[in-house]
C-alpha positions as CSV (number, residue, x, y, z in Angstrom):
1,X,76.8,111.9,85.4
2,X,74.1,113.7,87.6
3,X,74.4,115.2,90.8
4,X,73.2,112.7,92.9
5,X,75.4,110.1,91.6
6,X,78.6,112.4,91.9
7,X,77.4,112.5,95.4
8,X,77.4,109.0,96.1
9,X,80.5,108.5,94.4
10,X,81.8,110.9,97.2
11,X,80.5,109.3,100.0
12,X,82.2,105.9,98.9
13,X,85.7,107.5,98.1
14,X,85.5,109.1,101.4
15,X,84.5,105.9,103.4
16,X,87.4,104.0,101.1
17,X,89.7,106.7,102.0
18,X,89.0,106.6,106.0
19,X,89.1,102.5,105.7
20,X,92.6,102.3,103.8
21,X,93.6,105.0,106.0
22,X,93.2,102.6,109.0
23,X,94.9,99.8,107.5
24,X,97.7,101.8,107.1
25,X,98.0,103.2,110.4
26,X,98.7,99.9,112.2
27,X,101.6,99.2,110.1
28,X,104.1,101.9,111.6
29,X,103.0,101.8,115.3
30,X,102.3,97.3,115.2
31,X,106.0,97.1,116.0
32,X,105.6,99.0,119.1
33,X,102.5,97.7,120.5
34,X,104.3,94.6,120.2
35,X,107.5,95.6,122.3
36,X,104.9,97.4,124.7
37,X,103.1,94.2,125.7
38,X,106.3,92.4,125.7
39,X,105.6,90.3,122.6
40,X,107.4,89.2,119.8
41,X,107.5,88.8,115.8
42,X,105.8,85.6,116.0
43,X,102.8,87.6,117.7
44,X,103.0,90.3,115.2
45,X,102.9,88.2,112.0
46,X,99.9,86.2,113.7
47,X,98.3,89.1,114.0
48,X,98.6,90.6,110.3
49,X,97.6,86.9,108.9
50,X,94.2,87.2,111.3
51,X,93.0,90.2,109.5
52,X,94.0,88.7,106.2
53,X,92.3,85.6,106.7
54,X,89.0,86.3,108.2
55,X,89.0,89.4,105.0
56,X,89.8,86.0,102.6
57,X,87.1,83.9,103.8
58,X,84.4,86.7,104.8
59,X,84.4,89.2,101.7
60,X,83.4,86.9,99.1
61,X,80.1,86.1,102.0
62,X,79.1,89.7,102.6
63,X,78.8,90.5,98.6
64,X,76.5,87.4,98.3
65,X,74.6,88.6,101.6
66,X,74.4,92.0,100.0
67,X,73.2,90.5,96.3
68,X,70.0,89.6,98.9
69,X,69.7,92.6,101.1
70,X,70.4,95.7,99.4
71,X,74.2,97.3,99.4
72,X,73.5,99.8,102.1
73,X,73.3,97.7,105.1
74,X,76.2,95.6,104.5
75,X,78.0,98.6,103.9
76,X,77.3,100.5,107.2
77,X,77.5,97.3,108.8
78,X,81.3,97.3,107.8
79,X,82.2,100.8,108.3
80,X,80.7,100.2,112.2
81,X,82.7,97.0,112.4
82,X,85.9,99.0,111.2
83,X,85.1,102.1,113.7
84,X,84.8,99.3,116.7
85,X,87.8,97.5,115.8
86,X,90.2,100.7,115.9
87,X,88.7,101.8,119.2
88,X,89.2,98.6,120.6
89,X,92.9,98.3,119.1
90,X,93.5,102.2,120.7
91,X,92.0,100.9,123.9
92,X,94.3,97.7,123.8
93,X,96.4,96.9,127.1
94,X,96.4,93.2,126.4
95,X,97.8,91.2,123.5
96,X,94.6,89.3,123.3
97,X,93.0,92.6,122.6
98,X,94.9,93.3,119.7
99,X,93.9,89.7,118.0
100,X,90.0,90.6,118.7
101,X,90.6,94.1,117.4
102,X,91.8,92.4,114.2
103,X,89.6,89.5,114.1
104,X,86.5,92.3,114.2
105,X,88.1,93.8,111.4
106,X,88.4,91.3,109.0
107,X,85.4,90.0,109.6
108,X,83.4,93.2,109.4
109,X,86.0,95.7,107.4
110,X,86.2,93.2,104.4
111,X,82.5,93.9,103.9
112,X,83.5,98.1,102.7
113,X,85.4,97.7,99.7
114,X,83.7,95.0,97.6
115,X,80.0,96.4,98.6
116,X,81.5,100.3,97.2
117,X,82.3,98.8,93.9
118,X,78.9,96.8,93.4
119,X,77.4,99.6,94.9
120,X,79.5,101.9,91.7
121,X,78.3,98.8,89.5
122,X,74.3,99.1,90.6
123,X,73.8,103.0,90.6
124,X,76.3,104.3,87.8
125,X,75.5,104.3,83.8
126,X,78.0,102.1,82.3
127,X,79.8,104.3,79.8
128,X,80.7,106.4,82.9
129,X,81.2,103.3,85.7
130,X,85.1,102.8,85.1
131,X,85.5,106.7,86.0
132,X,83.6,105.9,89.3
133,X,85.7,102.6,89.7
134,X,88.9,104.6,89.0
135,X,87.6,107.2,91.6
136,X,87.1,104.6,94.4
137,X,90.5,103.1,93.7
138,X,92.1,106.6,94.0
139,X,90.6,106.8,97.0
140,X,91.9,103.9,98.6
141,X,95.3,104.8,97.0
142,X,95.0,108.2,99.0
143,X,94.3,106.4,102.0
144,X,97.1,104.0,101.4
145,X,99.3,106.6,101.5
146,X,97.9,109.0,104.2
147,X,97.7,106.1,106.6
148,X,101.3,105.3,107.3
149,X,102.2,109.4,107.6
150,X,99.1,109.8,109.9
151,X,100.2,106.9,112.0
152,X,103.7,107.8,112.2
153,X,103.3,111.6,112.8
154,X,100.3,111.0,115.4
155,X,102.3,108.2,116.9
156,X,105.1,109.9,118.0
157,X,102.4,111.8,120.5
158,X,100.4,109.0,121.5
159,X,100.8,105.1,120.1
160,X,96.4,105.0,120.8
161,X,95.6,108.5,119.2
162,X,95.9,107.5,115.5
163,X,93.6,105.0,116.5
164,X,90.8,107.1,118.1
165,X,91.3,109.7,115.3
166,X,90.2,106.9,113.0
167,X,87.7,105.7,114.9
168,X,85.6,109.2,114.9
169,X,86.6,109.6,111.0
170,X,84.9,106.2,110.6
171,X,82.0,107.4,112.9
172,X,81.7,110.2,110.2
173,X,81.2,108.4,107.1
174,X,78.9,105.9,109.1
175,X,76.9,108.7,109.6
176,X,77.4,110.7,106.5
177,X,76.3,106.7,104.9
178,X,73.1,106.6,106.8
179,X,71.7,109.8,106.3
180,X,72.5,110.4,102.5
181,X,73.7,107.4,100.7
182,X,70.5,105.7,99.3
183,X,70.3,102.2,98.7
184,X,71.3,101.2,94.9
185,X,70.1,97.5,94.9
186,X,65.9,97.8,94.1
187,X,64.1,95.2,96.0
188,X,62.9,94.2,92.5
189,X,66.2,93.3,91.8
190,X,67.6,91.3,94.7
191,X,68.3,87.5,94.8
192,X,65.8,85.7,96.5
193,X,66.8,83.6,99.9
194,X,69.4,80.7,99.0
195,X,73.0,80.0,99.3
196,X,74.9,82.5,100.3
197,X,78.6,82.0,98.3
198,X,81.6,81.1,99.9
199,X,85.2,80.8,99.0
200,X,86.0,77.7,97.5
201,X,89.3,76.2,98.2
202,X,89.2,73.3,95.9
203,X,88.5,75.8,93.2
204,X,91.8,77.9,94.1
205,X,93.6,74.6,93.6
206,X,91.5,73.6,89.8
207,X,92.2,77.3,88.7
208,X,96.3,76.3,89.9
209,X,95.8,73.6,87.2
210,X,94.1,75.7,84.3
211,X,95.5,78.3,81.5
212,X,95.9,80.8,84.3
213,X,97.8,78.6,86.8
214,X,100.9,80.2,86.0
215,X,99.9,83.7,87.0
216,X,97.9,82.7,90.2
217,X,100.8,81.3,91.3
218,X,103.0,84.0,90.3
219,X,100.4,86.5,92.2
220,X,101.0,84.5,95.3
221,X,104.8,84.6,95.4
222,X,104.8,88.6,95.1
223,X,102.0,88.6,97.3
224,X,104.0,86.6,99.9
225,X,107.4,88.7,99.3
226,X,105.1,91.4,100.4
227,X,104.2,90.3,103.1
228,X,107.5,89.5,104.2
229,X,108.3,93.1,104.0
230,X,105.3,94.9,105.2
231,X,104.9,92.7,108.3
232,X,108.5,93.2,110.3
233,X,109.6,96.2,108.6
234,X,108.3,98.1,111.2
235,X,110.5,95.7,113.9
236,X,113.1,95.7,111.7
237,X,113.7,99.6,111.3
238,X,113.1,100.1,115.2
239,X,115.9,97.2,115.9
240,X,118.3,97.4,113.3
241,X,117.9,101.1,112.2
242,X,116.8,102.8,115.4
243,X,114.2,104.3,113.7
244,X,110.6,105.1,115.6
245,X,107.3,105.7,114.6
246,X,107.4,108.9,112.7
247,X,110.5,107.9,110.2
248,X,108.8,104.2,109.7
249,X,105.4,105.9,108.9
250,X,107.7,108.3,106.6
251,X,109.0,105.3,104.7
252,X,105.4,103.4,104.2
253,X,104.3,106.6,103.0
254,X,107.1,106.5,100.2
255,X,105.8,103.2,99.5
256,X,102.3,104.0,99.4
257,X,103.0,106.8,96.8
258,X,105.2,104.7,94.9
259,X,102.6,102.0,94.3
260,X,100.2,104.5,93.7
261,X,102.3,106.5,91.1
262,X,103.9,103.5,89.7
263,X,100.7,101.8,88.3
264,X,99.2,105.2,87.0
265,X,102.3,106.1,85.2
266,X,104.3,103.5,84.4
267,X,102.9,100.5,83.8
268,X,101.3,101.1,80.5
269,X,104.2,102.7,78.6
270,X,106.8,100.1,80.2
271,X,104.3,97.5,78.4
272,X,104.4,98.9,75.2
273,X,108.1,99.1,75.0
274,X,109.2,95.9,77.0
275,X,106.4,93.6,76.7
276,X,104.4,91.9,79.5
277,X,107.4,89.3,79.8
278,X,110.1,91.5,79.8
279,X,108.5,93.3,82.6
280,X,107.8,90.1,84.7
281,X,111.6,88.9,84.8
282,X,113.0,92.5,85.1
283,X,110.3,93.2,88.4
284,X,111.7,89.8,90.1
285,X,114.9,90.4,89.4
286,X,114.4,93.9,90.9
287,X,112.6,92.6,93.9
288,X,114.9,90.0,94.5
289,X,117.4,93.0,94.5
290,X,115.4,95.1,96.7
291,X,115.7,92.8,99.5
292,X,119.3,92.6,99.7
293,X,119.7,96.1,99.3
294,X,117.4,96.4,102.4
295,X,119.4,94.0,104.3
296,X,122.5,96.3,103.1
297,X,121.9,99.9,103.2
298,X,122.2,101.6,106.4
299,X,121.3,105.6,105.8
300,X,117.4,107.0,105.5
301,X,118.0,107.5,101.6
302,X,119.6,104.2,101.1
303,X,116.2,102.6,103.2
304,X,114.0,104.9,100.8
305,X,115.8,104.1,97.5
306,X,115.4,100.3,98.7
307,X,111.8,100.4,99.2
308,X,111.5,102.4,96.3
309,X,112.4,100.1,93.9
310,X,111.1,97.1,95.9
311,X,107.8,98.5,95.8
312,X,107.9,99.8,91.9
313,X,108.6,96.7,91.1
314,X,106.2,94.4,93.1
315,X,103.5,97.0,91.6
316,X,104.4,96.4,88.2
317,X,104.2,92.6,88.6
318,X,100.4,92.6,90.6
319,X,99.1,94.5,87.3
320,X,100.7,92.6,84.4
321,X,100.2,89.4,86.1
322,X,96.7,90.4,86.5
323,X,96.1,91.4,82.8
324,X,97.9,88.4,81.5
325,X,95.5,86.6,83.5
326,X,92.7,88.2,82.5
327,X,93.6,87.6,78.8
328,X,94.1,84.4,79.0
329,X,91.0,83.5,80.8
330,X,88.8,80.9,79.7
331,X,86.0,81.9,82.3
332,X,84.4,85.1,83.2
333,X,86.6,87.9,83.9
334,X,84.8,88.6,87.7
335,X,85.9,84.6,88.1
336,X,89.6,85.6,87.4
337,X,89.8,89.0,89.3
338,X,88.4,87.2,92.0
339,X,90.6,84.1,91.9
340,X,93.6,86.3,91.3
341,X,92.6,88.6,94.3
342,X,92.4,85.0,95.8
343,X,95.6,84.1,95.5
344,X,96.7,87.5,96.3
345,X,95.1,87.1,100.1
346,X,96.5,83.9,100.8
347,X,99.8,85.3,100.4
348,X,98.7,88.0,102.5
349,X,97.7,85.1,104.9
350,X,101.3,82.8,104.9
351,X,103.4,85.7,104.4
352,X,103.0,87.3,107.4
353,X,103.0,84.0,109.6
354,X,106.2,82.8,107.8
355,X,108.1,86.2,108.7
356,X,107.2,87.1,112.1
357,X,108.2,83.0,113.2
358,X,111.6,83.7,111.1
359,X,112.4,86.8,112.3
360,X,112.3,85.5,115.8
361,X,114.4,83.3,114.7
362,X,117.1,86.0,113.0
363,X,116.3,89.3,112.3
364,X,117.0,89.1,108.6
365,X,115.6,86.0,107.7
366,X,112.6,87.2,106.4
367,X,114.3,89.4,104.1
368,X,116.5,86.3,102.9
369,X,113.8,84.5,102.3
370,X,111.7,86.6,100.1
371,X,114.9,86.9,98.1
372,X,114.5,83.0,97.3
373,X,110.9,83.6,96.9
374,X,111.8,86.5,94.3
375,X,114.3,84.2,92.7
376,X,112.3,81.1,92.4
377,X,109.7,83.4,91.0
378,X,112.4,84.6,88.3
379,X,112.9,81.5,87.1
380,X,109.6,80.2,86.7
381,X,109.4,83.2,84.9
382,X,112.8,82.5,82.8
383,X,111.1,78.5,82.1
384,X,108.0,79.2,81.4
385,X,107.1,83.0,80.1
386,X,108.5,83.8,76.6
387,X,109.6,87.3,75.8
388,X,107.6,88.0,73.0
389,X,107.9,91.8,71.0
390,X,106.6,94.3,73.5
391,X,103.0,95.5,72.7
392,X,102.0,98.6,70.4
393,X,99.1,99.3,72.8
394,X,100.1,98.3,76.4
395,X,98.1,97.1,79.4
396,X,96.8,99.8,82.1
């Protein structure tokens, strides 16, 4: 790979890095914003399914815009919208403020991510294009995982600062963007004017129906328990545990790293020695687990040991459902990333809605309740996915 394509790649991974680091800043500190402006969980899961569902409808738009217009400028165009949304959330004194800063960022961020990895796919030979994939997912991985330790750390000075730190950091890779990053769409090869694409909800439903059904839905039950975690455990650990920003920001960290790791290390040889079924029914049962366990344990390493093996095992289920659905797909395999990614958001979308009304309600219903979700999920799973002799070579 030449130099100037190792230099782009940079650029990307550093823009990925400062975007996921910004999504996971607002997770520690949400909680108390929240309490600051007198709201409650229903406000804070309203909030997280904003972002998620202007991201779910608005991605799939700005890579068809960016099939017409080059990669560039849709690109810039959502690093600026991410840089405006975190001032305005640092700046925010009103709880109406928050849902603007978060509508701006779904509607605008969702536009980084997807135009990076066309971006990888337009510029970068394709014997070395998963290496620059991989690279752009390490990034966000990084940033997943820096966020929440940022936030929490920062926080503990200033709830805003985190905020404004991302905001200039998002300023820098607009700028580093505009001057060096050259466009990687030729003019030559851009669509002409028509229909711009836009998510389909009657194909979510047809693709529910199909050979791949199973797994979609599967995708959006783990997706969902997710969400019931990631969207109160911040209220939760300040109300129940008496933990504050920097010890919740701690714990999101461990999760970040424990995803991260998890899929890198573990998922292929747990493959070949269990099988993709095997690993299924033992990562809902876990999960299941994980939730009571988080209802139960009281101490920091009993809270870390929880999330630990919630998170391991919600990472292991995204990837093998997402290769068994790939294999099994009777259409191309963009169609069933996308439709699994799909699926994924709209759990991102109920999720988070669900558990902020609940927890209003009682402060542990959200965790009860994505223990049913786990356990319904389980046996699906137990009905309907043979255990078949694990694989000799494994799925990444």
């Amino acid at each position: 790979m030449d130099r100037n394509n190792r230099k782009n790649i940079a650029i990307l991974a550093f823009t990925l890095i400062v975007v996921m680091l910004g999504y996971g800043l607002i997770i520690p500190l949400f909680p108390f914003y929240i309490e600051a402006l007198g709201a409650s969980g229903r406000e804070l899961g309203l909030l997280m399914a904003t972002s998620a569902l202007l991201e779910l409808i608005c991605g799939p738009v700005w890579g068809s815009i960016s099939d017409h217009t080059g990669r560039k400028p849709i690109l810039l165009l959502g690093v600026l919208g991410y840089a405006l949304s975190s001032l305005l959330f640092g700046l925010s004194t009103e709880i109406w403020m928050l849902f603007a800063s978060r509508a701006l960022s779904g509607i605008l961020s969702s536009a980084v991510a997807a135009t990076a990895l066309a971006y990888i796919s337009d510029n970068t030979p394709a014997k070395e294009r998963g290496w620059g994939i991989g690279m752009l997912g390490a990034a966000m991985g990084l940033g997943a995982i820096l966020g929440p330790a940022l936030g929490g750390w920062l926080g503990g000075v200033s709830i805003s600062l985190p905020f404004f730190i991302a905001a200039g950091l998002s300023a820098v890779a607009l700028v580093l963007g505009a001057l060096l990053l050259p466009e990687s769409l030729p003019a030559a090869e851009r669509q002409g004017a028509g229909k711009v694409k836009t998510l389909q909800f009657g194909m979510l439903w047809q693709a529910l129906l199909g050979p791949v059904g199973l797994f979609l839905f599967l995708l959006f039950l783990v997706s969902f328990g997710l969400s019931n975690f990631e969207s109160v455990f911040g209220l939760y650990a300040a109300q129940v545990l008496g933990y504050g920003p920097e010890r919740v920001g701690a714990i999101l960290a461990v999760v970040g790293l424990t995803s991260t790791l998890g899929k890198a290390i573990l998922t292929r040889p747990l493959t070949r020695w269990w099988g993709e079924g095997t690993i299924i029914k033992v990562s809902l049962a876990a999960s299941s687990a994980g939730f009571i366990l988080l209802m139960l344990v009281k101490s920091y390493p009993g809270v870390l040991a929880a999330t630990g093996i919630f998170i391991l095992s919600k990472t292991l289920l995204r990837t093998v459902l997402m290769s068994l659905a790939s294999q099994r797909a009777t259409s191309g395999q963009g169609t069933i990333m996308g439709l699994c990614n799909s699926f994924m958001n709209l759990g991102r979308v109920i999720g988070p809605i669900w558990a902020g009304f609940a927890f209003d309600i009682n402060i542990r219903y959200p965790y009860f309740s994505g223990t049913a979700v786990m356990a319904i999920g389980l046996v699906i799973a137990l009905l309907r996915i043979p255990t078949p002799a694990a694989s000799k070579e494994g799925t990444a």
